[in-house]
N, C-alpha and C positions, 0 to 999 in steps of 0.2 A: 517750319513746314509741318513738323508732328503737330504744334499747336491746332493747326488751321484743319490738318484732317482730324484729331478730337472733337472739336468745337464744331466740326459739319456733320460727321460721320459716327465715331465712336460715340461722344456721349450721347447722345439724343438715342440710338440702338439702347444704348444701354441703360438708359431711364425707362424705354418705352418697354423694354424686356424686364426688367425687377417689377413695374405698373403692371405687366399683362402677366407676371407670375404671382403678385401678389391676389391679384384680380381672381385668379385661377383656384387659389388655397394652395400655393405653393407645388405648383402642376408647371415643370420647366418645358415639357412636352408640347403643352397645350400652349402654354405662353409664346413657344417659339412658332408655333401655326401663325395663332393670329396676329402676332407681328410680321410674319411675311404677308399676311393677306393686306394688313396695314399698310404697308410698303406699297406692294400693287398696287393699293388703289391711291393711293396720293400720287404715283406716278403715271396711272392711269391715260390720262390726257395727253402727257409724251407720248410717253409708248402706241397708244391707236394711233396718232396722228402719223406718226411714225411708218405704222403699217398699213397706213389709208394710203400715205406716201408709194410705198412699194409697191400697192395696187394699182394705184397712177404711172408709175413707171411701167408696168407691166403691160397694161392698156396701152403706152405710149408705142408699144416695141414693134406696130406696122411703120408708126411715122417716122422713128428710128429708122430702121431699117431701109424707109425712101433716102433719107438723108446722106446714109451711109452710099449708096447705089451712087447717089449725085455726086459725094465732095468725098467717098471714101479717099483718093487720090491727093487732097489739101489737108492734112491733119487738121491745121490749125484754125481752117474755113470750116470743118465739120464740127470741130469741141467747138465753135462759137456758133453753129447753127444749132448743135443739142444744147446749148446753153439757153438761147432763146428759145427753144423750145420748150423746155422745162419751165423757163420764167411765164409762159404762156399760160402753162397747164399749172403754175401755182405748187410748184415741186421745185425741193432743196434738198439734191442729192446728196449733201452732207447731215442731211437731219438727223441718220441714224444710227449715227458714230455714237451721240448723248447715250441714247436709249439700250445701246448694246453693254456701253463703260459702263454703265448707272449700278445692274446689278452684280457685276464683276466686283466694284467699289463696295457694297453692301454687304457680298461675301467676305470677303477680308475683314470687314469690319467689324461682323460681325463674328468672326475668327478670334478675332480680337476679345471682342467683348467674353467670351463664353471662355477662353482661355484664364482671363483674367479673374472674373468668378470659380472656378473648378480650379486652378494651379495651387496647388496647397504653398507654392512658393512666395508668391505674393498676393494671396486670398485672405482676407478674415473680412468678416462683418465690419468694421471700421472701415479699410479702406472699399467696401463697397458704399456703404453710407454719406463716401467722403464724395464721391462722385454722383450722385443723387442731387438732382436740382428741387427737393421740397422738400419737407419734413415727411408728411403724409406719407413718403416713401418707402421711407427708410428702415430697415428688418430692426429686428429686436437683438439685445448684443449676445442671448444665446441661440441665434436663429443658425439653421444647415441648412442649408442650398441643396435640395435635392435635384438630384440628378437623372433620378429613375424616370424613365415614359415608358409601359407597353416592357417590350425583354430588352430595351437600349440601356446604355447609361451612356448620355448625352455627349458627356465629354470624354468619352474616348469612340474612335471607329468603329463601327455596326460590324462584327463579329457573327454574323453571317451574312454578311452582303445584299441584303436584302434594299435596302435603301439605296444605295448607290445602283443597285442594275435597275430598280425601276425609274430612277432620277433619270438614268441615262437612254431607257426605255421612252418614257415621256420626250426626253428633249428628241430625240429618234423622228417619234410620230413628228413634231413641231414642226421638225426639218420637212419632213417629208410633204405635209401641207405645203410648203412654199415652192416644194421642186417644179414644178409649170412652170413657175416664172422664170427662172433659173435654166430649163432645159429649153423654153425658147428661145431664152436671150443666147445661149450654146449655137444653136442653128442659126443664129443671126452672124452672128462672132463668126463662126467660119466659111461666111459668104464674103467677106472681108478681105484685102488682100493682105492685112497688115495684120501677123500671126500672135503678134501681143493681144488683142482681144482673146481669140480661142486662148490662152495662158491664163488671161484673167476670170476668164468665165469658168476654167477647169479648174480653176484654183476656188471657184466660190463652190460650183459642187460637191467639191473634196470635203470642205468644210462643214458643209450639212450631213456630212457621215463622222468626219475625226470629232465634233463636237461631244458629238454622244459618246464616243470612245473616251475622250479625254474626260466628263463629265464621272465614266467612271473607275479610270483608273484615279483621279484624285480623290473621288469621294471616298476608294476605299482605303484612304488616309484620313481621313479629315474627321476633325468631331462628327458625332451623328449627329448632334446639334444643327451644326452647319449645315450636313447634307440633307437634313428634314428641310432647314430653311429653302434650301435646292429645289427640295422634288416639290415643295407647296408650289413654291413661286413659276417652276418649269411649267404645274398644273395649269396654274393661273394662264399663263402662256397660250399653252396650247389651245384652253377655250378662247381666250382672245384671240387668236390666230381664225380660229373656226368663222366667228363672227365676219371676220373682214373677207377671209376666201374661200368660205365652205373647205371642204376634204381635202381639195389640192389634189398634190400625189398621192391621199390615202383612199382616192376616189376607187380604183381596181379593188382594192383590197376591201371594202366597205362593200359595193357589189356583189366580191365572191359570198362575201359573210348574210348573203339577203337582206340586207337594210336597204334604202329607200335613199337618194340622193335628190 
């Protein structure tokens, strides 16, 4: 099983991380940017389709809602009436289970990777060499992996927190773009008679707040490496998120601020 996550996940992070530090003049800061921007965009087409998806579901939530009124009382006659109805409208409510694991798997990965170069335990230039798919790669045998970006040093946690509260800041706003959908389907949920919906829909709110909290009690563990990787990739996010549903929930607060909606 390690095999198969190496061979997916680890080496390729970590060819594409020694390329984009080599690339840089030995700038691990700048390397670990544009490897997350890398990422996004090869996943790109997931991920929109993804939240084209959620915008489909969101629209869907009048016809829902008839559904629920008609067959609330048949459980099993209503999941098969929102079954076809989704297959109508060209929506696969498991689509975004992919798109959610994807970058959770990239972070460990690259957890991984950054450990592995910085651990003086099992670090030298050889075995990074040895893991390198070209020659063209490969550092020189008195090369140092620096570490430095900016006041970080990469592989140990950002020492004043700074990275982690904006990581966690950005995923904040993200969340909040999505709340509409989320507080409709709330009000739909407890027209129902059947109180596991309101459970599940209060359970998906929660989440668009603990995200951001968890985001940065880990980060302010974690290599700042990692958590650079974090706050790029959150960024990236966030603009996509803009694209598909304009402001969302951060529509009030955009208002107060006189900007233009």
């Amino acid at each position: 099983m390690s095999g198969i996550w190496n061979l997916l996940f680890v080496n390729p992070i970590f060819n594409l991380l020694i390329l984009f530090y080599n690339f840089f003049g030995s700038n691990m800061g700048l390397a670990i940017i544009l490897l997350s921007f890398t990422i996004k965009l090869v996943s790109f087409p997931l991920t929109h389709t993804s939240l084209k998806t959620m915008k489909k579901q969101k629209d869907l939530m009048p016809e829902l809602d008839k559904l629920k009124k008609k067959y609330g009382h048949d459980k099993k006659k209503l999941a098969e009436m929102q079954l076809n109805l989704y297959k109508t409208a060209g929506i696969n409510p498991a689509s975004g289970c992919l798109t959610q694991i994807f970058p959770i798997l990239v972070i460990i990965a690259l957890f991984s990777v950054i450990n592995h170069i910085f651990d003086p335990k099992v670090s030298s230039i050889d075995a990074i060499n040895a893991k390198l798919y070209f020659d063209f790669l490969k550092l020189k045998a008195d090369a140092v992996i620096n570490p430095a970006f900016l006041y970080l040093d990469l592989s140990k946690p950002d020492r004043l927190f700074i990275l982690p509260v904006i990581a966690a800041l950005l995923q904040f706003l993200t969340s909040k773009m999505m709340m509409p959908a989320v507080e409709k389907a709330e009000k739909l949920a407890r027209k129902t008679e059947d109180k596991k919906d309101d459970a599940m829909y209060n359970m998906q709110a929660q989440m668009l707040y603990t995200m951001p909290l968890v985001f940065l009690i880990v980060g302010l563990r974690l290599p700042s490496g990692v958590v650079l990787n974090i706050l790029i990739t959150t960024l990236f996010s966030l603009v996509q998120q803009y694209f598909v549903s304009g402001f969302g929930g951060l529509t009030p607060l955009v208002r107060k601020l006189g900007l233009k909606v």
